[in-house]
C-alpha positions in Angstrom: -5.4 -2.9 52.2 -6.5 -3.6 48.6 -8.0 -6.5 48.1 -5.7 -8.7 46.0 -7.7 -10.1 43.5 -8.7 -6.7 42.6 -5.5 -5.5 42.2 -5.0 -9.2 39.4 -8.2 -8.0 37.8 -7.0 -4.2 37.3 -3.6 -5.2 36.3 -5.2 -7.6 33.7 -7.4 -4.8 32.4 -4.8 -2.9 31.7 -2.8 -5.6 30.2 -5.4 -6.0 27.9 -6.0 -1.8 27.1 -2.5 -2.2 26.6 -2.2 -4.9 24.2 -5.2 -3.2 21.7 -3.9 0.0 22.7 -2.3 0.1 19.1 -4.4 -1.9 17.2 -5.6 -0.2 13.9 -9.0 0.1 11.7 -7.5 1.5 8.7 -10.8 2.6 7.4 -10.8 3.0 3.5 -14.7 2.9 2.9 -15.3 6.4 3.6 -11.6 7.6 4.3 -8.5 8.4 1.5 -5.7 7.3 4.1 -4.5 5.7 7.4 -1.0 4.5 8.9 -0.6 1.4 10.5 1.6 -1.3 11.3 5.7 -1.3 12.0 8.1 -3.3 12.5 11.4 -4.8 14.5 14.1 -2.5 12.4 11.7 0.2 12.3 8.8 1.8 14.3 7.7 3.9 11.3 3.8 2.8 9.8 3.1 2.4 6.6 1.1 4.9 4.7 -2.3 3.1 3.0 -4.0 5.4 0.6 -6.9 5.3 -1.3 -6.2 5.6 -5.2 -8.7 7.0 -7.2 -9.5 4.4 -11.1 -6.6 4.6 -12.8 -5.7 2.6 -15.8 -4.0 -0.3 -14.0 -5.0 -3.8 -15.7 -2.6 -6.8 -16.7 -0.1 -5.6 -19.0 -0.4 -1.8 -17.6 0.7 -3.2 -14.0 3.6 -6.0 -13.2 1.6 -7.7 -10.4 4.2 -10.0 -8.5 1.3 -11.5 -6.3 -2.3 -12.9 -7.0 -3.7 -14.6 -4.2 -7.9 -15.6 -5.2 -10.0 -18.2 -3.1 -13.7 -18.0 -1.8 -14.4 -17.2 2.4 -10.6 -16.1 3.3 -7.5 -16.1 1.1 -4.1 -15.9 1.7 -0.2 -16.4 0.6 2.6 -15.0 -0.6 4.9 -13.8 -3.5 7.5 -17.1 -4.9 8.7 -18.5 -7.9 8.6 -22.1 -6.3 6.9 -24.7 -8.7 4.3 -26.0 -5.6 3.1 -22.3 -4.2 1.5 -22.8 -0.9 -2.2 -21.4 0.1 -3.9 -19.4 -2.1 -1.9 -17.5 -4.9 -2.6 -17.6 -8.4 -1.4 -16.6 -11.9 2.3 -18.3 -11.4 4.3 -17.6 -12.8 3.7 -14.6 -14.8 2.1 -12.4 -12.0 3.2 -14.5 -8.9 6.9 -14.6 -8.8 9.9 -13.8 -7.2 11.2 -10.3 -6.8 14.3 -8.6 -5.3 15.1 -5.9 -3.6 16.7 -4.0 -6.4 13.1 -4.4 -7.8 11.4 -2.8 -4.6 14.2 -0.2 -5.0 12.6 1.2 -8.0 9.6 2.3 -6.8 10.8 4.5 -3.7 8.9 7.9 -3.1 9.5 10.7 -1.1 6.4 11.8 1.0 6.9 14.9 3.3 10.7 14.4 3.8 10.4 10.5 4.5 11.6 7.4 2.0 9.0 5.1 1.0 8.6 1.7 -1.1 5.1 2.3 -3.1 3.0 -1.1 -3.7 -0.3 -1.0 -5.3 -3.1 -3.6 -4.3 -5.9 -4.0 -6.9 -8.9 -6.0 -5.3 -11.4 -7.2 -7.3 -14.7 -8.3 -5.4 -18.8 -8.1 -5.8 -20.7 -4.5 -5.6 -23.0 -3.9 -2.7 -23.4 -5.2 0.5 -20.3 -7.5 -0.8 -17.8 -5.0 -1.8 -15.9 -5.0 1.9 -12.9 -6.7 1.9 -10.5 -6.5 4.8 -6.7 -7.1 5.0 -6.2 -8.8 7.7 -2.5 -9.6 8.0 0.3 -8.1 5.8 3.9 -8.9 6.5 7.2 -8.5 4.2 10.3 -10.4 4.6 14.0 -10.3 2.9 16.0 -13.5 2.5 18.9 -14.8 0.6 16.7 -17.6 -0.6 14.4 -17.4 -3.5 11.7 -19.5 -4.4 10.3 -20.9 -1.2 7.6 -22.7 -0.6 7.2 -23.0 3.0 4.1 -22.9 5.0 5.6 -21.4 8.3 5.5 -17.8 7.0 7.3 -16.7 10.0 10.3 -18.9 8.8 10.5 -16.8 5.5 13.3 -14.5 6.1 14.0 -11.5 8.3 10.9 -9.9 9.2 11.0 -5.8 7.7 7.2 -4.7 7.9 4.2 -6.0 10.3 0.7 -4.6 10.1 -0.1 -6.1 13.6 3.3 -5.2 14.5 1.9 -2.7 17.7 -1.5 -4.7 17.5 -4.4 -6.8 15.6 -5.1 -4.3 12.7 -6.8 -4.5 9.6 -7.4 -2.2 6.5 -11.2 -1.9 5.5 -11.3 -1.6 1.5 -14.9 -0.9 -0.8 -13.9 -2.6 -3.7 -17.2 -0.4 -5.3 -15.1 2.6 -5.1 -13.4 1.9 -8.2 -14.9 -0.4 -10.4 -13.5 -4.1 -11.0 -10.1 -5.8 -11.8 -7.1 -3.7 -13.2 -8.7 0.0 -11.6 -6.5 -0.2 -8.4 -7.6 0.5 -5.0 -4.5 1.1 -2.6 -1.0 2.9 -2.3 0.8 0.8 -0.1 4.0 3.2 1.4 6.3 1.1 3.3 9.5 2.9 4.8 12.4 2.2 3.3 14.8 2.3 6.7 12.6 -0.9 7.7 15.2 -3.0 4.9 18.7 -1.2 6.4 21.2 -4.0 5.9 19.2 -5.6 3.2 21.4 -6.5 -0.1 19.8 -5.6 -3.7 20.0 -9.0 -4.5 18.0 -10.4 -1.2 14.7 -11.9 -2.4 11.5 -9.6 -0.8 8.5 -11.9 0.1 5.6 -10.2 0.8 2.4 -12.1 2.3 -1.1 -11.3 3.0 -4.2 -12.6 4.7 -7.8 -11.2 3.4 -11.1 -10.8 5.3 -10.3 -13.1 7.9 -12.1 -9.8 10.1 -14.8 -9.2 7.3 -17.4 -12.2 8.4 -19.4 -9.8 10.4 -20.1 -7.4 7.7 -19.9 -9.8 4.7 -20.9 -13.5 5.7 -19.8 -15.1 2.5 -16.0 -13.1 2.5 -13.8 -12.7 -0.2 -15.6 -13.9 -3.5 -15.3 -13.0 -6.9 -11.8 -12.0 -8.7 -8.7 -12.0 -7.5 -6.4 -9.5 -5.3 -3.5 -8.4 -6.8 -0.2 -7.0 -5.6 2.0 -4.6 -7.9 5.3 -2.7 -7.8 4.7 1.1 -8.8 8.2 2.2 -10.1 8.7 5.6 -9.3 7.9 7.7 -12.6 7.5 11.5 -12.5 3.6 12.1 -12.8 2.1 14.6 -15.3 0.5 17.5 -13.4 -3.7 17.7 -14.5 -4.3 20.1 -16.2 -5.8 22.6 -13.6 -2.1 22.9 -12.4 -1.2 24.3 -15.8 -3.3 27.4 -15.1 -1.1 29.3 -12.6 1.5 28.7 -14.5 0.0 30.2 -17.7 -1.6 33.0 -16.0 2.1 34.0 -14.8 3.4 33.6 -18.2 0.6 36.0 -19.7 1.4 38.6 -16.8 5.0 38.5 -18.0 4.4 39.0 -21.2 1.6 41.5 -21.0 4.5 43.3 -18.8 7.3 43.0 -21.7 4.8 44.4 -24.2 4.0 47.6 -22.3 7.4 48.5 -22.0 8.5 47.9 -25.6 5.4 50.0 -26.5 6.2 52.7 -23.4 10.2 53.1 -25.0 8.9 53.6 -28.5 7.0 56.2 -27.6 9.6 57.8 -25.7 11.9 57.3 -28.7 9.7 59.3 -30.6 8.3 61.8 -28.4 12.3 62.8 -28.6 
């Protein structure tokens, strides 16, 4: 017979393997992507994606969230008077957005819809430059400009980057160089908001380096983070793309010459 406390400690083992079965290290430091995260309308992760400098500062970006504050910081996007926790920059840069807003940026990546949200962090260089996001959760609601401190009491609950376990997503703010360079595509599935009306608010919150005290005592210092909506413009290919494109255009023509010049010479060899 098995011995019954043995048989507790083996099902609370695997209880436990269970519950960090799905948690997440979206490592950004050495890697260019990692999915993570999901949510109660849909099991889908989000894509997070390393985004090389780009020219991204205040007035090239609409940032709708600045959260800033030293050790940990934390909050979410509102156009209430009194924000709660730590955002900044209201209310030009933290505000109130919509889903019709979130709308604009949608993407298509290998067959799949996707809301794109860029997060700029802006932190020391060196043994510094970690920064972890710790929690990030988005919510729809027919109310605007709250200003609650329950979080969970924001709306309906669309995306959860702890969703299938405690995850984070590991950023080097040194790979890019300051405030207004950009650091992260955010790709959030769209069939996460099914049901959700254009004019429903969209609050999106986040927690930062609550998991970073190990590898950076003194946590988030420095700048400010910075949420932004990337509305979906067609990019313009680099220029390496051109070349295939040229080199088939100089085939063809090389091709249209030679027989111009092969039917003249017909013409008058008759």
């Amino acid at each position: 017979m098995i011995n019954a406390k043995f048989t507790i400690a083996l099902l609370g083992a695997a209880a436990l393997l269970a519950t960090n079965a799905s948690a997440v290290v979206v490592d950004l430091e050495r890697n260019n992507e990692g999915t993570a995260g999901g949510g109660p309308t849909s099991e889908r992760m989000a894509l997070f994606q390393f985004t090389a400098q780009q020219p991204t500062g205040t007035g090239v970006i609409d940032p709708f969230l600045t959260i800033q504050a030293e050790g940990t910081e934390q909050g979410y996007n509102t156009s209430a008077e009194n924000p709660p926790f730590d955002v900044k920059r209201q209310p030009n840069f933290t505000r109130d957005i919509q889903f019709s807003d979130l709308q604009k940026t949608t993407v298509m990546l290998n067959g799949v819809s996707y809301f794109q949200i860029l997060l700029d962090v802006n932190e020391p260089n060196g043994a510094k430059s970690i920064i972890t996001l710790d929690e990030l959760q988005i919510y729809t609601s027919a109310q605007g400009s709250q200003s609650t401190t329950n979080v969970s009491s924001l709306g309906t609950l669309r995306y959860d980057l702890d969703f299938f376990g405690d995850s984070e997503v590991r950023i080097d703010a040194s790979r890019n160089s300051g405030s207004g360079s950009g650091d992260v595509n955010i790709f959030i599935p769209v069939e996460a908001f099914a049901g959700t009306a254009p004019s429903d608010y969209v609050y999106l919150y986040a927690l930062f380096s609550e998991g970073n005290l190990k590898m950076n005592p003194d946590g988030t210092q420095g700048g400010f983070e910075e949420f932004a909506l990337v509305q979906n413009i067609t990019p313009i290919p680099e220029l390496s793309s051109f070349f295939p494109i040229v080199g088939l255009m100089v085939a063809v023509g090389a091709t249209n010459v030679l027989r111009r010049r092969k039917a003249a010479q017909q013409t008058v060899a008759s």
